[in-house]
N, C-alpha and C positions, 0 to 999 in steps of 0.2 A: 268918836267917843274915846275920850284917854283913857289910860290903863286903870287907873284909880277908878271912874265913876266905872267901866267894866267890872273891878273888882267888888265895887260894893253888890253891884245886881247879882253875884255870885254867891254874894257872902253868906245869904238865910241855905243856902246848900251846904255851905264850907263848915256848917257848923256841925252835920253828919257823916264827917270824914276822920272813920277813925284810922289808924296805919297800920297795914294788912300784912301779914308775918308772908316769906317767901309762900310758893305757890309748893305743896307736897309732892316729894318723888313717886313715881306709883309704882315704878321696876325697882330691883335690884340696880346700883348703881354699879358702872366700871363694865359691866358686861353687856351689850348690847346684841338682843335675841329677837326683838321684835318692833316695832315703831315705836319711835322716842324723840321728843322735842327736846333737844339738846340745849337749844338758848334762844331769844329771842332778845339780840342785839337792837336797839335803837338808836336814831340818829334825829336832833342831835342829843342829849343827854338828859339836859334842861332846855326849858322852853317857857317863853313869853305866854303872853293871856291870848294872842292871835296867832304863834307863829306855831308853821306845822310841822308836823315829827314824821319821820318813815321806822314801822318797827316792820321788819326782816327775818320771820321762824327760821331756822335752822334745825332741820326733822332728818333724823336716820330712818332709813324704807330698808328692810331687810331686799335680798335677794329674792326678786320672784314676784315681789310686789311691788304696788304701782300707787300713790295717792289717789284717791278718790273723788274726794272733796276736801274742801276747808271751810273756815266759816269764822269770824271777827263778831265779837259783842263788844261795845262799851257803857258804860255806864261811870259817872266823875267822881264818884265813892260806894265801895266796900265795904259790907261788915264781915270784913275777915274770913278768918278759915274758921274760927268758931261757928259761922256760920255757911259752910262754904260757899267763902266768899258770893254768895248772895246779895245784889246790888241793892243799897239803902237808898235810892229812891227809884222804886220798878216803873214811876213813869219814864224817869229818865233813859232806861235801859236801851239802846237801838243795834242793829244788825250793819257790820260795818263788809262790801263788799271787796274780798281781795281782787290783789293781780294775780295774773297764771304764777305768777314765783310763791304763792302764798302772803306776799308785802302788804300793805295798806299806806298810806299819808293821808294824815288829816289832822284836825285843830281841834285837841283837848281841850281848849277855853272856849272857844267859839262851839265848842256840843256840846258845853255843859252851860251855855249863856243861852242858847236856844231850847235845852229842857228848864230852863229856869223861864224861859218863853208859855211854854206851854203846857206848863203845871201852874204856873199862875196864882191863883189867890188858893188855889186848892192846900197849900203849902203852909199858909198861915194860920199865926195860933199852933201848928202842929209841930214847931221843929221843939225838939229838944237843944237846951244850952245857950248859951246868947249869941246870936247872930250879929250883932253890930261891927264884933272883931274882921278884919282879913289876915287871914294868915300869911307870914311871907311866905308858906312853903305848902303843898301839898299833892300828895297824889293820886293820880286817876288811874284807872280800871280796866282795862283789856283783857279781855278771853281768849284763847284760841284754841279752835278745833278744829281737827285734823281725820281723817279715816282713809284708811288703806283698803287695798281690795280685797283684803280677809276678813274682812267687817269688822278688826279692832278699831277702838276710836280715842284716844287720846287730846288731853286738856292742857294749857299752860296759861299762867296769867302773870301779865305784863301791871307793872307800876311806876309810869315816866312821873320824873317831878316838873310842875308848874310851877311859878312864881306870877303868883296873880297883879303882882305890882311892879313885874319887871324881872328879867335873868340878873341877878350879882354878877360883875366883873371881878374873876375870870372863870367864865363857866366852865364845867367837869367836863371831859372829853372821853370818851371810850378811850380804855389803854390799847395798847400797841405789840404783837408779840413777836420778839424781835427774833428768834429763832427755835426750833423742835429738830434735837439730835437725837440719833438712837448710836450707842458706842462710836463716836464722836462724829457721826456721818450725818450733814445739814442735812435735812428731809423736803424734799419738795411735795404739795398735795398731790395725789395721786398716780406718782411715780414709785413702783415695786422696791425696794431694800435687795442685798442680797438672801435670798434663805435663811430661816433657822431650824435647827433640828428641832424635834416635838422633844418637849424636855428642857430645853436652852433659855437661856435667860439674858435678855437685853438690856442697858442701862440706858434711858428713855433722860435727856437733859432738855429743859425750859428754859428762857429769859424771857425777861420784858423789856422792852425797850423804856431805858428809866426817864426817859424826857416825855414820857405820853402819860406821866405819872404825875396828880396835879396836887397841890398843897391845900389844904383848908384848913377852916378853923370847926373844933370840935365844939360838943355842945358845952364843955368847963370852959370856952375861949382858950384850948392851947392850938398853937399850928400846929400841922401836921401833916405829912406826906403819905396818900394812901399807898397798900398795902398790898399788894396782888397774892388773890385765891386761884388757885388751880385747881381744876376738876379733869379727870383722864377719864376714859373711854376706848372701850376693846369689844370688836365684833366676835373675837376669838384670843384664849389664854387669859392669864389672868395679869392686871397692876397689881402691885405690893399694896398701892394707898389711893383710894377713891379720891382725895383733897391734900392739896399741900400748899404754904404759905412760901413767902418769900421773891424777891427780884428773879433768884435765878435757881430752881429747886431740881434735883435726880430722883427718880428712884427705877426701882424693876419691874421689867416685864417680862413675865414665864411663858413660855407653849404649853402650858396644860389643860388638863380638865377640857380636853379637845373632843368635839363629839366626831362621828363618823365622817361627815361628810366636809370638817372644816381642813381647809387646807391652805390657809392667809387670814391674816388678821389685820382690819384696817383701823388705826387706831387716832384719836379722834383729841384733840386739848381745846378744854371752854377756858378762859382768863376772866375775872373779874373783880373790880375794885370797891364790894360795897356800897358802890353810893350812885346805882345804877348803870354804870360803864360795860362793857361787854365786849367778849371779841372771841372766834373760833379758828380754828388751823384743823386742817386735814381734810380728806382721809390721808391718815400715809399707811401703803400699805407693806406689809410683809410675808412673804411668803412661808410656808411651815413645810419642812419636808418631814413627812410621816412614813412612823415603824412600819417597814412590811411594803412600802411604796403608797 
């Protein structure tokens, strides 16, 4: 079956897909105290009516603790956080089984051509809006949940885009982050810094590598070159700035507001470009030499 007559069978669904605002932070941002889904990079970006995607959580586990479980739902449309995100068609909704890394692959179009299998004529008469259209673009639904051995339990949700009638050349790529300095010292993940005194203050520098950075067209038809968001993260002390924009942005990191028992901070950069793209760096960590020893 070609991508077209696939897309029609999709189409009395497509018409219940409205576009679901990011997923809410539920911590405090920048400080990292207890299990947190950091990102949930996919691969590849955009995808075809058949071809499949691997999305990848990316979860901080405090000290002490251990993963428990995980656990994957999908469902090929969302009514948003208005309603959180609650799947708009509950027959469609299915339980998707991770790997040990927490990963998944599978076909967004090919699980929403098979709940359109099996919802059947129950479906008609019933959609709202006209169904006849295909849309060239839309997106699908991923949950994930997560639980640590303290019995917190933590959500994140994923939204890959489809193109029911085929990927546009040249498809968006996850960006690239070309390097993470702290006072001018390239950081490897999980290789120690030298010490900072409790009190001291680090200046934390980003790039992106600007060739993994790809051009579209906006929705007024201008071209345009996305735009890299930074988001920082500290197990311990504090960032100056939760989010900063730009190719290549600085700011500080302090040793404060240190509790008793922190003595390193592993500090953690998400990068992404708006239009789904994703990439993480870290841990790097640092040591803190604390008043008193």
């Amino acid at each position: 079956m070609n991508h077209r007559n696939r897309a029609r069978r999709l189409a009395p669904l497509l018409a219940l897909a409205p576009l679901a605002a990011c997923s809410p932070e539920f911590q405090p941002v920048v400080y990292l105290d207890d299990l947190r889904v950091l990102a949930i990079p996919f691969d590849p970006v955009e995808i075809g009516p058949e071809e499949s995607i691997t999305l990848s959580p990316v979860v901080y586990v405090p000290e002490g603790e251990a993963i428990v479980t995980q656990s994957w739902s999908f469902c090929p449309f969302s009514l948003g956080p208005q309603a959180a995100y609650e799947c708009a068609v509950p027959q469609c909704e299915i339980t998707l089984e991770p790997e040990p890394d927490g990963s998944i692959t599978t076909s967004p179009g090919l699980l929403a051509l098979e709940c359109l299998d099996r919802v059947g004529q129950d479906l008609d008469g019933s959609l709202p809006g006209p169904i006849g259209e295909i849309p060239e673009r839309l997106e699908v639904y991923f949950r994930y949940t997560v639980e640590d051995s303290s019995g917190l339990v933590r959500e994140a949700v994923a939204r890959p885009a489809v193109w029911p009638l085929g990927v546009p050349e040249p498809r968006n790529r996850n960006p690239v982050i070309a390097g993470v300095e702290v006072d001018g010292e390239l950081l490897e993940a999980g290789v120690a810094l030298e010490p900072r005194a409790e009190g001291e203050v680090a200046e934390v520098r980003v790039r992106v590598d600007e060739a993994s950075l790809d051009r579209y067209v906006d929705p007024s038809g201008a071209e345009r070159t996305e735009e890299p968001i930074w988001s920082f993260f500290s197990t311990a002390g504090r960032f100056e700035y939760h989010r900063l924009a730009g190719n290549e942005v600085s700011q500080s990191w302090k040793a404060r507001s240190l509790r008793p028992e922190e003595h390193e901070a592993e500090l953690y950069v998400v990068l992404r470009d708006l239009r789904g793209g994703q990439a993480v760096a870290g841990p790097f960590v640092i040591p803190i030499e604390r008043e008193g020893g």
